[in-house]
PyMOL Python script that loads the backbone (N, CA, C, O; Angstrom):
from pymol import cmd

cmd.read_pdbstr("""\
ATOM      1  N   UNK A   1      97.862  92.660  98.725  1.00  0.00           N
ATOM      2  CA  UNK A   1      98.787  93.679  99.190  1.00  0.00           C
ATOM      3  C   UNK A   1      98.793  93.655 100.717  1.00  0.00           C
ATOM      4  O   UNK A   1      97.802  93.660 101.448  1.00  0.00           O
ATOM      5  N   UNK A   2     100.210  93.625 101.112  1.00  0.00           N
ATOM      6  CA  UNK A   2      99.999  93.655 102.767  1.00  0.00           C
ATOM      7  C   UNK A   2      99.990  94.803 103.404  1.00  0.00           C
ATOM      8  O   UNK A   2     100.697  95.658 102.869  1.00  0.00           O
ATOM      9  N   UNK A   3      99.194  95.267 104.781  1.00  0.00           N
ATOM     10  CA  UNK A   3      98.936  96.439 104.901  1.00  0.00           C
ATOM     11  C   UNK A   3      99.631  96.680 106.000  1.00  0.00           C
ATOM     12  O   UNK A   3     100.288  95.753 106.474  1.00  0.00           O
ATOM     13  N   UNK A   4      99.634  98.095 106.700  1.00  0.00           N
ATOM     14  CA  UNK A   4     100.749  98.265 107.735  1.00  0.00           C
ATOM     15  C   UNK A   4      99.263  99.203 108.743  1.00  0.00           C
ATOM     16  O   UNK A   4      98.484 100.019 108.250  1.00  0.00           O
ATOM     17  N   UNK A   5      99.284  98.788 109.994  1.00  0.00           N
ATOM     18  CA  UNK A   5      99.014  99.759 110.675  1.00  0.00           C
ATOM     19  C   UNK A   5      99.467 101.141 111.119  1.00  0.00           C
ATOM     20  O   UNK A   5     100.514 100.988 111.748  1.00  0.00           O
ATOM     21  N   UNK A   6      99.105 102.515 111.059  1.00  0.00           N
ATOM     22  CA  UNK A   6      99.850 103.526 111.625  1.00  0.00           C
ATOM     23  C   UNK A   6      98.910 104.164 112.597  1.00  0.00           C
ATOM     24  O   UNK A   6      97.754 103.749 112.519  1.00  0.00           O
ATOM     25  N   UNK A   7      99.147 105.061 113.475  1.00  0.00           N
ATOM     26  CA  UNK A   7      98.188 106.258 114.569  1.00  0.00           C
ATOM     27  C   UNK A   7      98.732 107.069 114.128  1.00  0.00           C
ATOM     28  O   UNK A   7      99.933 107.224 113.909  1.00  0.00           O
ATOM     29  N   UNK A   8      97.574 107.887 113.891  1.00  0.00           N
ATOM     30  CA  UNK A   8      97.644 109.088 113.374  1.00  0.00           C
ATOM     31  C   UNK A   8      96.893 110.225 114.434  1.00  0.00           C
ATOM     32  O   UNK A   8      95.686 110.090 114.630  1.00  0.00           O
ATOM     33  N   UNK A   9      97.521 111.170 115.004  1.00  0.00           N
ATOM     34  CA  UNK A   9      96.683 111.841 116.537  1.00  0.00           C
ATOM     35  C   UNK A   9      96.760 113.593 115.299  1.00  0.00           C
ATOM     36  O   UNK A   9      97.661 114.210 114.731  1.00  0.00           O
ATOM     37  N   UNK A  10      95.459 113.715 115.410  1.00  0.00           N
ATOM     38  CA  UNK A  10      94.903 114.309 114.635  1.00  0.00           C
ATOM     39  C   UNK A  10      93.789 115.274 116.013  1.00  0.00           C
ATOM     40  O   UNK A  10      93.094 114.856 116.940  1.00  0.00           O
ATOM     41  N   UNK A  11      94.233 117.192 115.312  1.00  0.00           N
ATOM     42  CA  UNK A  11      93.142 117.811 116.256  1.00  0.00           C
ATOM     43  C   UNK A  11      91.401 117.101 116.059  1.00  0.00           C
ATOM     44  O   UNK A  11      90.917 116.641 115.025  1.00  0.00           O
ATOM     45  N   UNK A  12      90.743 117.221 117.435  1.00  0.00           N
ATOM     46  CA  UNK A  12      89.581 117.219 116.993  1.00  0.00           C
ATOM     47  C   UNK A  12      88.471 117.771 116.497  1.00  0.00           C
ATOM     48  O   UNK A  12      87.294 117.410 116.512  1.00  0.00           O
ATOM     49  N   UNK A  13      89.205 119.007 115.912  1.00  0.00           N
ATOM     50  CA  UNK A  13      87.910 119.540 114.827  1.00  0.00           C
ATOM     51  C   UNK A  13      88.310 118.822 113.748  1.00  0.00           C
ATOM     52  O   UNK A  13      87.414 118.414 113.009  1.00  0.00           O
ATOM     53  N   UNK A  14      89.409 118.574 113.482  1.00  0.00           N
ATOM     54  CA  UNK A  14      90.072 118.084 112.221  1.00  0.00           C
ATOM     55  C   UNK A  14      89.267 116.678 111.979  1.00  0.00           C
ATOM     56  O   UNK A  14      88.439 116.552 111.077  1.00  0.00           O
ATOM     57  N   UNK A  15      89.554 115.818 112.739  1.00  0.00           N
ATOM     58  CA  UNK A  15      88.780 114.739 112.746  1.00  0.00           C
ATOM     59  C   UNK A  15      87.212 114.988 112.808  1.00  0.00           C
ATOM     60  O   UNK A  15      86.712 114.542 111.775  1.00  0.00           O
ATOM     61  N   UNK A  16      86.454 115.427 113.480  1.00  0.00           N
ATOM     62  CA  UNK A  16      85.020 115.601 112.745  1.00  0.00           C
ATOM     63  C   UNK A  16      85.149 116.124 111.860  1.00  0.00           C
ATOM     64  O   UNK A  16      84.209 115.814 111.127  1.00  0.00           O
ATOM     65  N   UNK A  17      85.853 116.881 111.332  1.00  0.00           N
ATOM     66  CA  UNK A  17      85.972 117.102 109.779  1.00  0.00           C
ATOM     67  C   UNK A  17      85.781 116.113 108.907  1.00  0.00           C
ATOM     68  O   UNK A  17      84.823 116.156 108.135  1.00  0.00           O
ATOM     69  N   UNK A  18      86.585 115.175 108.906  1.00  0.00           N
ATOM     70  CA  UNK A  18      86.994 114.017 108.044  1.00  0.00           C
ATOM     71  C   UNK A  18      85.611 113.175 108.420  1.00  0.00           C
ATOM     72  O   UNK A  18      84.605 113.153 107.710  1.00  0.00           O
ATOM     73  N   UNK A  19      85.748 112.606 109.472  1.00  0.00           N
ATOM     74  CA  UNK A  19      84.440 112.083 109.698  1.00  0.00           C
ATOM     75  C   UNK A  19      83.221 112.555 108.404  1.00  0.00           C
ATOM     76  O   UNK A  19      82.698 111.901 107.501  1.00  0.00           O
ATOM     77  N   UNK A  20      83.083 114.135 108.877  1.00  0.00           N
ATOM     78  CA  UNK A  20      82.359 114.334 108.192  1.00  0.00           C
ATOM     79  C   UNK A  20      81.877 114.365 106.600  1.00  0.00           C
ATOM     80  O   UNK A  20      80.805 114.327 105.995  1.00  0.00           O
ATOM     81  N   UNK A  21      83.336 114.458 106.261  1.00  0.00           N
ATOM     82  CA  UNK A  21      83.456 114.617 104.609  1.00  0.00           C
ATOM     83  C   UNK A  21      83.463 112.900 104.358  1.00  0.00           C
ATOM     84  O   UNK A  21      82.674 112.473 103.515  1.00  0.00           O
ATOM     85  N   UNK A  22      84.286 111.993 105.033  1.00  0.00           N
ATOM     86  CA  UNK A  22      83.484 110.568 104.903  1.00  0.00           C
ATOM     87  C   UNK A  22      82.305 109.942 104.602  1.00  0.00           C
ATOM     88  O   UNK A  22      81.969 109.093 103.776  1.00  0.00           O
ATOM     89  N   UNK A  23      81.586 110.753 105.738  1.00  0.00           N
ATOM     90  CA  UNK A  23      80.552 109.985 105.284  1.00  0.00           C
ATOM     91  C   UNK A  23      79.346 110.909 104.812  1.00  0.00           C
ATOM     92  O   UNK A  23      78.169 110.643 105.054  1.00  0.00           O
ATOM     93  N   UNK A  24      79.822 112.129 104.045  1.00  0.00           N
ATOM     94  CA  UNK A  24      79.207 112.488 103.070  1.00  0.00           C
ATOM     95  C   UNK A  24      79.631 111.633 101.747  1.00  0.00           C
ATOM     96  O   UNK A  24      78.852 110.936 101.096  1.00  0.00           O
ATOM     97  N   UNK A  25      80.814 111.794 101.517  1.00  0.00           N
ATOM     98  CA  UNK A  25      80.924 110.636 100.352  1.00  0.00           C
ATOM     99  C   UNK A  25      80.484 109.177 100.418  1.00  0.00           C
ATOM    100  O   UNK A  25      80.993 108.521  99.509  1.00  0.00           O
ATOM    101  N   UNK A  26      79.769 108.547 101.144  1.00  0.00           N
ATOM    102  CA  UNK A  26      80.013 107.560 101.371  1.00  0.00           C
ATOM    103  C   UNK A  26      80.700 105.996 101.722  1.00  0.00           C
ATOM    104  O   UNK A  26      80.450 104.796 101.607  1.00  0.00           O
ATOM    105  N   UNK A  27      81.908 107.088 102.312  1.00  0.00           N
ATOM    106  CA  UNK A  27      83.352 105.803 102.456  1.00  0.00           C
ATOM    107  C   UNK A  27      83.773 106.162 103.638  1.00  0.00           C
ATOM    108  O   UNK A  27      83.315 107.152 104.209  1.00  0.00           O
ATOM    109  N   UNK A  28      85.022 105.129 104.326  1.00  0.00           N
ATOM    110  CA  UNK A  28      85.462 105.309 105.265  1.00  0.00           C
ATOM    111  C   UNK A  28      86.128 106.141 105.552  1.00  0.00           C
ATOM    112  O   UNK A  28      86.693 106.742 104.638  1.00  0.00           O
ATOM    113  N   UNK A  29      86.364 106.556 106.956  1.00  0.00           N
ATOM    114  CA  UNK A  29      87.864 107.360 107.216  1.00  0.00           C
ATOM    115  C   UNK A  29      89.257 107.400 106.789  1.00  0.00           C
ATOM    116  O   UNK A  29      90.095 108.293 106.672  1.00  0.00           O
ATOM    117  N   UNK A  30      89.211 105.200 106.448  1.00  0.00           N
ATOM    118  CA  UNK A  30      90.172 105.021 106.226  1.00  0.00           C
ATOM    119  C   UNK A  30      90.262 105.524 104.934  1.00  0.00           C
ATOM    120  O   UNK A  30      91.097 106.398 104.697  1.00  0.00           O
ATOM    121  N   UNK A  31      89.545 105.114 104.085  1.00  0.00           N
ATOM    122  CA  UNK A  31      89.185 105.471 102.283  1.00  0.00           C
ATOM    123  C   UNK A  31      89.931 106.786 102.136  1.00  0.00           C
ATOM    124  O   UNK A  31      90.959 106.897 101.467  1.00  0.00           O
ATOM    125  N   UNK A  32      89.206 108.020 102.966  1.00  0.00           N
ATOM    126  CA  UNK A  32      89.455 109.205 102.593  1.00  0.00           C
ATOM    127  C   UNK A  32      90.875 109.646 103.058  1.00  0.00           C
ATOM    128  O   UNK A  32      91.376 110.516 102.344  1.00  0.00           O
ATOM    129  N   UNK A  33      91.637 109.212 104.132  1.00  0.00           N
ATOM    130  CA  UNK A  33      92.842 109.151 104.609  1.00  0.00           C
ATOM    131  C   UNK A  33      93.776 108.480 103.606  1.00  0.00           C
ATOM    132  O   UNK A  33      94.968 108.767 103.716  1.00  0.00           O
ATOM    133  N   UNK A  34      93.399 107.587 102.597  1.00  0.00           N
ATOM    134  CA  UNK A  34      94.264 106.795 101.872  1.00  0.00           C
ATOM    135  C   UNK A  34      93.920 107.901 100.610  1.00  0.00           C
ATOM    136  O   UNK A  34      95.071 108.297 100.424  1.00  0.00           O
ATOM    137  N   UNK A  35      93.207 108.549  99.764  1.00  0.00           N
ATOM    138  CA  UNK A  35      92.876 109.308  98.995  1.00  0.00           C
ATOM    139  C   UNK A  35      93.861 110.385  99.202  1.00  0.00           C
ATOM    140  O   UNK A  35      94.657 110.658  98.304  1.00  0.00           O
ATOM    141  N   UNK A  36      93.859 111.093 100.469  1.00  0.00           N
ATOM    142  CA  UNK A  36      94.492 112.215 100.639  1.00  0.00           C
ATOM    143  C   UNK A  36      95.786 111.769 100.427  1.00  0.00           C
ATOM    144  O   UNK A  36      96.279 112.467  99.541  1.00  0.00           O
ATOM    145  N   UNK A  37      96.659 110.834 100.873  1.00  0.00           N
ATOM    146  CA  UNK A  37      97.919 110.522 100.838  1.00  0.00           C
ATOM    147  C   UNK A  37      98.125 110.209  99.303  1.00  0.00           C
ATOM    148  O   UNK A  37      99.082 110.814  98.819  1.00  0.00           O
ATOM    149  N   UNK A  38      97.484 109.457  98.507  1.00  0.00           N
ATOM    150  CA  UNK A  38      97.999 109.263  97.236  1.00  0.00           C
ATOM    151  C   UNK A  38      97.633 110.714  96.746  1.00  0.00           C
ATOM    152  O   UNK A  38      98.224 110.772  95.668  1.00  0.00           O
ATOM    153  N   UNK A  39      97.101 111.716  96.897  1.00  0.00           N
ATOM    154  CA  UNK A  39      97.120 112.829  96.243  1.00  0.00           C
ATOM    155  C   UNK A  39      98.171 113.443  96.261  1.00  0.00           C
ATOM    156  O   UNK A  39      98.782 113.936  95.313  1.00  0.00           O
ATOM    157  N   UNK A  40      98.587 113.428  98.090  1.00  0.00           N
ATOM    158  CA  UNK A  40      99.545 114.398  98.034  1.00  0.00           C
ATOM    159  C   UNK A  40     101.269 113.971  97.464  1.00  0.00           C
ATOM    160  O   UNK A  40     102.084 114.745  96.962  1.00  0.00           O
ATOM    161  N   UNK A  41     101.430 112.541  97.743  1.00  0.00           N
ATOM    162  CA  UNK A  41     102.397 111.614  96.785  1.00  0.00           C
ATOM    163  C   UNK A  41     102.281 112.343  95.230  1.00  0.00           C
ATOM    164  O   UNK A  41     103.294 112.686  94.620  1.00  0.00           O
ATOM    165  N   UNK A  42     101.075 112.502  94.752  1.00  0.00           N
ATOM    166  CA  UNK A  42     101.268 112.549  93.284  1.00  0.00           C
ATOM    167  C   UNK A  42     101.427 114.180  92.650  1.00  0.00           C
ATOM    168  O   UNK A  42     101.728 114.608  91.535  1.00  0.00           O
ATOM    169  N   UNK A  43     101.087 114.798  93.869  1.00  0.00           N
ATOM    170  CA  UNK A  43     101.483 116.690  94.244  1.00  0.00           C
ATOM    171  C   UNK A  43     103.225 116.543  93.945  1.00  0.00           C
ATOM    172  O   UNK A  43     104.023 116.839  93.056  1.00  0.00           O
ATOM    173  N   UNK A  44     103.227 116.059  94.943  1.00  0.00           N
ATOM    174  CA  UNK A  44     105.036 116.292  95.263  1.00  0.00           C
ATOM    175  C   UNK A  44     106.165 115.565  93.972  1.00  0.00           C
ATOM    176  O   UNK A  44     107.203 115.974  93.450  1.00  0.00           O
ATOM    177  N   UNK A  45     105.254 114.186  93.801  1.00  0.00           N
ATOM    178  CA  UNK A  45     106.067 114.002  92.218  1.00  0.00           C
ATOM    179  C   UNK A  45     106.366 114.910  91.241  1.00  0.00           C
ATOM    180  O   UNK A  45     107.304 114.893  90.444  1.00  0.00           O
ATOM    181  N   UNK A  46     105.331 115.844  91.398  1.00  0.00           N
ATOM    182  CA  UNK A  46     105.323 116.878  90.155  1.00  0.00           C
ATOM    183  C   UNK A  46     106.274 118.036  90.595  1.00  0.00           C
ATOM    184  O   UNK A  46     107.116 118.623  89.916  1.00  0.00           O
ATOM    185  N   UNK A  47     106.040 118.157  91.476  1.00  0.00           N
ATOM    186  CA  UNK A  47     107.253 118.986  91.948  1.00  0.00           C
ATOM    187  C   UNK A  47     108.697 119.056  91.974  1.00  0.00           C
ATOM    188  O   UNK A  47     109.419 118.413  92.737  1.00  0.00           O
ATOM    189  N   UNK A  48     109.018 119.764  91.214  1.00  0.00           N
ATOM    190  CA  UNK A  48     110.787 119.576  90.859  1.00  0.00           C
ATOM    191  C   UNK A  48     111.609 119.955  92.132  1.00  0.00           C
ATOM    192  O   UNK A  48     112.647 119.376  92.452  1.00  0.00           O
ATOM    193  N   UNK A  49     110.988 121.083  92.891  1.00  0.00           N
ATOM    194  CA  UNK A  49     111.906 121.452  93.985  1.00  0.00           C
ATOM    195  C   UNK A  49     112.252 120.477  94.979  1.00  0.00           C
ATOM    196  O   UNK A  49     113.337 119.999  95.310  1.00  0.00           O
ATOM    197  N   UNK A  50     110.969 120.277  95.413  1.00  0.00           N
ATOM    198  CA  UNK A  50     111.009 119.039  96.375  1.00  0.00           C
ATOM    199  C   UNK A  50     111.569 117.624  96.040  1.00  0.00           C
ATOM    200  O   UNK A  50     112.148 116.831  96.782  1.00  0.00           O
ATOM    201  N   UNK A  51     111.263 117.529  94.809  1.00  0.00           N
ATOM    202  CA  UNK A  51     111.847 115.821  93.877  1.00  0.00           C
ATOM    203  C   UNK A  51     114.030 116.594  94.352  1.00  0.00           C
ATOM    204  O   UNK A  51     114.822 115.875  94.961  1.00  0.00           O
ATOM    205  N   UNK A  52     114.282 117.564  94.023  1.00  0.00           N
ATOM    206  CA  UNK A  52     115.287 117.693  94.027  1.00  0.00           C
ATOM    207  C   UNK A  52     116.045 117.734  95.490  1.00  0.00           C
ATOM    208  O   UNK A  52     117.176 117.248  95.511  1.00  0.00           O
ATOM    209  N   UNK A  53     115.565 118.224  96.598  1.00  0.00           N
ATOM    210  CA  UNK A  53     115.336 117.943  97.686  1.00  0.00           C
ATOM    211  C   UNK A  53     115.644 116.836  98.262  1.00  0.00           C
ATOM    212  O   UNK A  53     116.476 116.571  99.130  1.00  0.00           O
ATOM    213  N   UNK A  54     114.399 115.802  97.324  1.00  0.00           N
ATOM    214  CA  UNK A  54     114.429 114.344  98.178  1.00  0.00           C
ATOM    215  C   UNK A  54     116.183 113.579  97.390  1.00  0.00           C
ATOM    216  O   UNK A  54     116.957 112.700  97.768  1.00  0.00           O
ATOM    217  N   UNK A  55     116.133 114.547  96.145  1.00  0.00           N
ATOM    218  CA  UNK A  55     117.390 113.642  95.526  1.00  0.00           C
ATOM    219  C   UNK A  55     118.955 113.941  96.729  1.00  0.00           C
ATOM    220  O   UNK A  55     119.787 113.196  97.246  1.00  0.00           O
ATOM    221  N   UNK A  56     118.743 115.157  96.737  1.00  0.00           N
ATOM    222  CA  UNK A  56     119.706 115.398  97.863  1.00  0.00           C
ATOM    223  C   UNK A  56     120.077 114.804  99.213  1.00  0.00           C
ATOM    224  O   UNK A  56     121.139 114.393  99.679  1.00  0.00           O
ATOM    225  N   UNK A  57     118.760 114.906  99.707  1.00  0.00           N
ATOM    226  CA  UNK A  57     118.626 113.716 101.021  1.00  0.00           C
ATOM    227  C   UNK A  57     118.797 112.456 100.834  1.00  0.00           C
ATOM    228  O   UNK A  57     119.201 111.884 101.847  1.00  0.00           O
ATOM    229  N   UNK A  58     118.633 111.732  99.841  1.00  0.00           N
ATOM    230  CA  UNK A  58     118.660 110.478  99.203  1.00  0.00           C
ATOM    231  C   UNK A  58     120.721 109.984  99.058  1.00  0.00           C
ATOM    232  O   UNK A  58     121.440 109.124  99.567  1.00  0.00           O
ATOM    233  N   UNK A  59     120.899 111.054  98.138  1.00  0.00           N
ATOM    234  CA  UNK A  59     122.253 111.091  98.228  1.00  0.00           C
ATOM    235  C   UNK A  59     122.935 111.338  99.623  1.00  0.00           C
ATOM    236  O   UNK A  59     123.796 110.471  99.469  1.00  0.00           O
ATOM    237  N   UNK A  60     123.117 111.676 100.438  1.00  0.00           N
ATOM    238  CA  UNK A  60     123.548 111.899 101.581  1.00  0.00           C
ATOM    239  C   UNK A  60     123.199 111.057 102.745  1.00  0.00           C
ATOM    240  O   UNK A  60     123.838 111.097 103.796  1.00  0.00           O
ATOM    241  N   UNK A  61     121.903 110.090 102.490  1.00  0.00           N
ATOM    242  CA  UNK A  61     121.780 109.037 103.300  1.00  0.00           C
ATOM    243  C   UNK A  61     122.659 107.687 102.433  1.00  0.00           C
ATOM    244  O   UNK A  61     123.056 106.824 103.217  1.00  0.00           O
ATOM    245  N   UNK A  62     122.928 107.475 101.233  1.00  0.00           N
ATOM    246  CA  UNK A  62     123.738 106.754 100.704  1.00  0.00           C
ATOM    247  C   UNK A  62     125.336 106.981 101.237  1.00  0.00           C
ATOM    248  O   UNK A  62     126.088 106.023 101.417  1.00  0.00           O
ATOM    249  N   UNK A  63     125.755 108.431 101.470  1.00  0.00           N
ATOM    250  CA  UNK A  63     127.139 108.794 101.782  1.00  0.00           C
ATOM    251  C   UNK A  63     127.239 107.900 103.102  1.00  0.00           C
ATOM    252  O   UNK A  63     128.088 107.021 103.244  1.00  0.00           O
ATOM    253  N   UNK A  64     126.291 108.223 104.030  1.00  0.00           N
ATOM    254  CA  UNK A  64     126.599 108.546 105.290  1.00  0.00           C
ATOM    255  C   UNK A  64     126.552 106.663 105.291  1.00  0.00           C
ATOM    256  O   UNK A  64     127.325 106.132 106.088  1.00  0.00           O
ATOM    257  N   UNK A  65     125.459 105.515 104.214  1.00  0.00           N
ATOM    258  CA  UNK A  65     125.506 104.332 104.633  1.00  0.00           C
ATOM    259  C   UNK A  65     127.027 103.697 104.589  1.00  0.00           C
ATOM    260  O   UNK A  65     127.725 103.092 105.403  1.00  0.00           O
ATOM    261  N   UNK A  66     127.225 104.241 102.918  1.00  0.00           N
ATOM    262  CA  UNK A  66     128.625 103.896 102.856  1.00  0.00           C
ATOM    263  C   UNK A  66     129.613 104.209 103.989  1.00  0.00           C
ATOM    264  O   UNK A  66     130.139 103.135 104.280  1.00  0.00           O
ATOM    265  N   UNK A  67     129.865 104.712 104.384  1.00  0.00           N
ATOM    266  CA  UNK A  67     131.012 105.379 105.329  1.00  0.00           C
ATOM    267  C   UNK A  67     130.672 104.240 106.426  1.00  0.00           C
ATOM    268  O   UNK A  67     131.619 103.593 106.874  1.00  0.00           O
ATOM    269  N   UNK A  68     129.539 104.005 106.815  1.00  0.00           N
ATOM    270  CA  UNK A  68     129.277 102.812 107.518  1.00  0.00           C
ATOM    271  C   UNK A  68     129.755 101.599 107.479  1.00  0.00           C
ATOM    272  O   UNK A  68     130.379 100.901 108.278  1.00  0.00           O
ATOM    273  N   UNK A  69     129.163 101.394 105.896  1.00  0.00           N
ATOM    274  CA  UNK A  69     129.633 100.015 105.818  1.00  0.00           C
ATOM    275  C   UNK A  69     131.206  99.613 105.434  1.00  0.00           C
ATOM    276  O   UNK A  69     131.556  98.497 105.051  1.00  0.00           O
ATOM    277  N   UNK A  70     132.154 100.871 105.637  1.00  0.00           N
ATOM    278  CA  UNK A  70     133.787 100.987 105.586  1.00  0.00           C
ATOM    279  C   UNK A  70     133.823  99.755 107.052  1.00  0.00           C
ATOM    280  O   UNK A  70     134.899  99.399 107.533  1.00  0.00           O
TER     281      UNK A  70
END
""", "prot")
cmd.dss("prot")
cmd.show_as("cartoon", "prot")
cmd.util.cbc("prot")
cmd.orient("prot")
């Protein structure tokens, strides 16, 4: 799988936070940063409001491509 770099500027209590809960579990920053994101991905799936939301925005970035590609 190919991976993508991102920066992420995060307060610094927040980050000794993480730090900390890292390496109480025994894994990386990165580990626990990739954990949190597939959680919250699999939060929002379940969510109808927001799924309906993204369908809306979804549709309206299709309008606006089309009209483009006129």
């Amino acid at each position: 799988m190919s991976r993508r770099t991102t920066t992420v500027r995060i307060p610094e209590d927040l980050a000794a936070e993480v730090d900390i809960v890292a390496r109480g579990r025994g894994i990386s920053v990165n580990a626990l940063m990739l954990e949190a994101l597939h959680a919250e991905i699999e939060r929002v799936k379940s969510d109808d409001e927001f799924m309906e939301t993204l369908r809306a925005l979804t549709e309206r970035d299709k309008e606006i491509l089309d009209r483009l590609a006129e």
